[in-house]
N, C-alpha and C positions, 0 to 999 in steps of 0.2 A: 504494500500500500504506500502512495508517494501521500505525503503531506499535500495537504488541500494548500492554494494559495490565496491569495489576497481576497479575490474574487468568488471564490468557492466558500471559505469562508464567513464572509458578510451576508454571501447567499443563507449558508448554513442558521448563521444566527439569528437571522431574517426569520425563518422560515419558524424557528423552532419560540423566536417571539412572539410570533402572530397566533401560535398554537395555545401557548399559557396566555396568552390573552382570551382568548379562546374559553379553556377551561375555567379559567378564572369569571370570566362574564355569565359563563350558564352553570358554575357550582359542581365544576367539576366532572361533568357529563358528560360524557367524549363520545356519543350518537351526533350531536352537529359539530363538532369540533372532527371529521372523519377525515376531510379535505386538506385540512389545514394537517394532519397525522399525516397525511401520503405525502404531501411535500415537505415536510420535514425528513423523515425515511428518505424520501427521493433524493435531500441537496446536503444530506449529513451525511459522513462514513459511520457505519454500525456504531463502531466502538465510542464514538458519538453520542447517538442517538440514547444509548445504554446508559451512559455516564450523564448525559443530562436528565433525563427520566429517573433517575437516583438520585441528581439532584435536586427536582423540583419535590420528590418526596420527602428528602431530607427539609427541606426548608419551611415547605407546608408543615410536618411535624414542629419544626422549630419554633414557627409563627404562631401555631398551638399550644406548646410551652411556654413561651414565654407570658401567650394571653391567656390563657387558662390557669397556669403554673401547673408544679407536678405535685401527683398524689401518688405514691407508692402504691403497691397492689400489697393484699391480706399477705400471699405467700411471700414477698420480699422481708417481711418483719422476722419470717418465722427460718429462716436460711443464717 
């Protein structure tokens, strides 16, 4: 795999912004967000697409923690 360039790239980010827009606008419901999934896949390389999807769930959890805060579960007490 040759490294994406300048252009490939911006595509890539492009594409993969318009989607978390996307999911973000309809609550995470990725039935019309479908389109906006194909061309992110289409203009990312895999190992990409994989690592951003980790990241957008890492962050989502994050944004959860920090607004929510953390509550331990029953079983963490008892370890």
């Amino acid at each position: 795999m040759t490294a994406p360039n300048s252009d490939e790239r911006r595509a890539c980010w492009g594409a993969r912004d318009e989607l978390w827009k996307c999911l973000d606008d309809n609550q995470d419901n990725a039935a019309p967000c479908e389109k906006f999934r194909k061309g992110f896949e289409a203009n990312c390389p895999a190992q990409w697409v994989k690592y951003f999807v980790k990241r957008r769930d890492f962050l989502k959890y994050k944004e959860k923690i920090q607004s929510e805060g953390f509550e331990p579960s029953d079983q963490s007490s008892k370890l």
